[in-house]
Each structure stands twice: as structure tokens, then as C-alpha cells.
N, C-alpha and C positions, 0 to 999 in steps of 0.2 A: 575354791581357788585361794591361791596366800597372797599375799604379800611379803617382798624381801627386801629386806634394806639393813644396813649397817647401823648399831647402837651408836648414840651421840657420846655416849662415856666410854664405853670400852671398843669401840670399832668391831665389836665380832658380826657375824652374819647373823640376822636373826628373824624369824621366819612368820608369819601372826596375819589372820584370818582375814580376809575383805570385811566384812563388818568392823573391824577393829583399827579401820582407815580415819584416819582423820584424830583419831583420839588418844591419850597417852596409855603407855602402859607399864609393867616391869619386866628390864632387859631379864630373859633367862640366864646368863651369866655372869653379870655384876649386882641385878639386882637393882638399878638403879632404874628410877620411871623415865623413860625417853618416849619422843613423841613417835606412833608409828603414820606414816607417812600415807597419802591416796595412792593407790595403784597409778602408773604410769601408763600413759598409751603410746602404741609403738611409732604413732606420728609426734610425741613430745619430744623420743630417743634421738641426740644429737650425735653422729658421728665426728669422732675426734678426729683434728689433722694428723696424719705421719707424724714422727718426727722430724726435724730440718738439721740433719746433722752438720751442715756448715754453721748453722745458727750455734748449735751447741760446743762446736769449736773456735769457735770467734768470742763465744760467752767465756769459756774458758780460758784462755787468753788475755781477756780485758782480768778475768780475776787475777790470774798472775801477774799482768801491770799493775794492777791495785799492790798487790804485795811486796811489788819490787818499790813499788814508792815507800809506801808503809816502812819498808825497810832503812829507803836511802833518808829517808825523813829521820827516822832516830839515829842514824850516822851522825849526819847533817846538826842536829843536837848532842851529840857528845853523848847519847847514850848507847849501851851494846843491843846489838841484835840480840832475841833469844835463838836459841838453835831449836828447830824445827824437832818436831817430838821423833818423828820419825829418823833422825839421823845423831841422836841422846844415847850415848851409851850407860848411863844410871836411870835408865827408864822404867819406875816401877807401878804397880795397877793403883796407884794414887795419883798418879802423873793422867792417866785415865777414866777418871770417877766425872768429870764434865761432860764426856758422850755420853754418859748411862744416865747421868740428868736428864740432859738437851733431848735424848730420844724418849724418854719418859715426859718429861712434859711433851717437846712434840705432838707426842700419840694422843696426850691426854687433851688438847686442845684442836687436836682436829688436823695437823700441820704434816701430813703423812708422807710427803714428799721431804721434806726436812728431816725425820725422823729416819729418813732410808738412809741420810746423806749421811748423820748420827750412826747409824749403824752400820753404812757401808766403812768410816772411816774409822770407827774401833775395830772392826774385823779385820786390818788390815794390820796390826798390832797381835791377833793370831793368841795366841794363850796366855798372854799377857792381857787383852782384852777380854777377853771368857771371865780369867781371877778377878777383874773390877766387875764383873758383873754378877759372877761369885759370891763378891763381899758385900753389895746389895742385896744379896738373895740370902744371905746365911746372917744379916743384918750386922756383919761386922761394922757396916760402916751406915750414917743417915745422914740425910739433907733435909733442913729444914723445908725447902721449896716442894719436895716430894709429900709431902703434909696433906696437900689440898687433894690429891689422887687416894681414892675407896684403897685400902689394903689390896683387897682380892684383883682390883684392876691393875694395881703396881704390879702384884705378883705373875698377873698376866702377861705386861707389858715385859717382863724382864725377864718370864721363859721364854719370850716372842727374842728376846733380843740374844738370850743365849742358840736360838737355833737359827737366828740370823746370822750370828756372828762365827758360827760353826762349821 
């Protein structure tokens, strides 16, 4: 029988003997030693709630109030709004190089619901988004932050994000 559980560095699935419960090992695709975990019993397995889709439209909401303050707040100071990336007509894949961070750390720290949100909202930018992630991948472009992530996990993280974003 196995054990399955997700690597603590690179998130992939990874598959490793019941004897080998409780003790660390090296992920088969980054390489990196993560702890593999005790098999689960089906009485530990917690059934998730539904979603509450009024919850999540009442959350979104309160953020767009946040924004509209955020906004009338730098009015209110004499400084300008920026214009929202999405409505930028000189929008170019440098204007987009902070989702290709934000989901790469994301990923790397564990934050995978954040890293969707990273990637759902570069994908919405369409081939414009792709080319910023592109230029990470063809190393046109570096960020020092990206440093602490194994090469081969970035490289992971950032074909994960071109067929997310695809």
C-alpha cells in the first residue's frame, strides 16, 4: 500500500511506501527532502463545507468598497488614481511581471488558493500575460525574490502557470 501526499516544495503528487510514513525523504521531482506524512484513516477524512455563494458575493463587494475608498482616499489627497491595468492602453508584459512573482512565491510557500487568484488574473490579460511569463521562462527578465525557490521548482511553477494561463 502507498501513501500520497503533496511535496512541501514543489506541490506535485508524490507517491512513497507505508513503511516510509513518518520519516523524511526526497521529493522525486524537485529533489528536495520533505517529510512524507502517516497514512490517513478514513475516520480522520473531514468533509469540506459547499461553497456559500452569497458569502462569496457579499466578500466581493466589501472588496470593491475597499477600492472605491482606496480610491476616493487619493482623490481626497490631491493625488491621481492609477488606472486600473485592465483598462491601460500602453499595457505591456512588464506592466505584468508581479503576477508571475506573486504566483511563484505563492506556490512556493504553500498559499495555493492565492496563487490561483495570481493566475486567474494574469490570464485575463490573454497573450499579453503568456509573454510576462515568457520572459521568466526564457530568463529575459529576474527577480531577486524568486532566488530562494530550487531552479527546477521555478521552472515548474512557471510551466504550471503558462498552461494555467492558457
Amino acid at each position: 500500500m502507498t501513501i500520497t501526499f503533496r511535496c512541501e516544495h514543489c506541490h506535485k503528487e508524490v507517491d512513497a511506501p507505508d513503511s516510509a510514513a513518518g520519516k523524511r525523504g526526497k521529493c522525486p521531482f524537485c529533489q528536495q527532502t520533505t517529510y512524507i506524512p502517516l497514512p490517513v484513516s478514513e475516520d480522520e477524512v473531514l468533509d469540506l463545507a459547499p461553497v456559500d455563494e452569497e458569502e462569496e458575493r457579499r466578500r466581493q463587494e466589501e472588496i470593491e468598497a475597499l477600492r472605491q475608498q482606496e480610491r476616493d482616499l487619493i482623490a481626497e489627497i490631491g493625488g491621481e488614481a492609477a488606472v486600473p491595468l485592465e483598462h491601460r492602453e500602453d499595457l505591456a508584459p512588464e506592466d505584468l511581471y508581479h503576477f508571475v512573482v506573486n504566483y511563484c512565491l505563492d506556490m512556493a510557500s504553500g498559499k495555493l488558493d492565492r496563487a490561483r487568484v495570481d493566475a486567474t488574473r494574469l490570464g485575463e490579460f490573454g497573450s499579453l500575460g503568456r509573454e510576462a511569463v515568457r520572459d521568466f521562462q526564457n530568463q529575459r527578465v529576474t527577480e531577486p525574490a524568486l532566488d530562494q525557490i530550487p531552479e527546477p521548482v521555478l521552472r515548474g511553477f512557471l510551466k504550471q502557470l503558462v498552461e494555467e494561463t492558457g
